[in-house]
C-alpha positions, 0 to 999 in steps of 0.5 A, a space after each residue: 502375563 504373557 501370552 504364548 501365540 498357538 497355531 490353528 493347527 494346534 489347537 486342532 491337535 490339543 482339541 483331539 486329545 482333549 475335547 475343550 480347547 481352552 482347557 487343553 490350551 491353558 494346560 498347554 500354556 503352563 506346561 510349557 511355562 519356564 518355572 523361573 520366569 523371565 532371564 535377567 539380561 542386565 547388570 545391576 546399573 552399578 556392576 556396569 564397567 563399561 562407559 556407554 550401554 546399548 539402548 535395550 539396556 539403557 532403557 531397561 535401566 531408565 524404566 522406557 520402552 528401547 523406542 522411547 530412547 530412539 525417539 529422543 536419539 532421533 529428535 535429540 531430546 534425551 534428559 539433560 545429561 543422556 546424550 547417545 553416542 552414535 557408533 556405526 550407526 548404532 546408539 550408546 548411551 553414557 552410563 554416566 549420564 544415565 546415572 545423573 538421570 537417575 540420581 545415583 552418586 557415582 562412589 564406590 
């Protein structure tokens, strides 16, 4: 569950119309929900074309946290197969490599 920070003077506000302020908060909460949930922002791993990912997406795919791959950039631990690609200072990492870790065949 995710939880949506709300300011003091907020709840001071919601307090006023309401009276309980974990009920006017909790209504709060599910009226500003987004009744979709959560964007998708990656591709399926095997729609990807391109041969490197950003680490967001790496991680996103490898099931990790975006730190959990920098600290393998960083003390050059990644699985075997996973090497990053620095490009102007930013880490990529090889699709190719991130399918080997998975196990995915790379057929059509």
């Amino acid at each position: 569950m995710a939880y949506k920070l709300i300011w003091p003077a907020t709840l001071a506000s919601l307090e006023r119309k309401g009276g309980n302020i974990l009920e006017v908060a909790a209504q709060h909460l599910t009226d500003n929900a987004s009744p979709s949930g959560p964007p998708t922002l990656f591709l399926p791993l095997e729609a990807v074309t391109s041969p490197t990912v950003d680490t967001a997406a790496a991680a996103h795919y490898l099931n990790r946290r975006p730190q959990t791959l920098r600290g393998w950039a960083c003390a050059e631990t990644w699985p075997e197969g996973l090497r990053p690609v620095r490009i102007n200072g930013r880490l990529a990492w090889p699709v190719a490599g991130i399918k080997a870790v998975l196990g995915v065949s790379h057929e059509l």
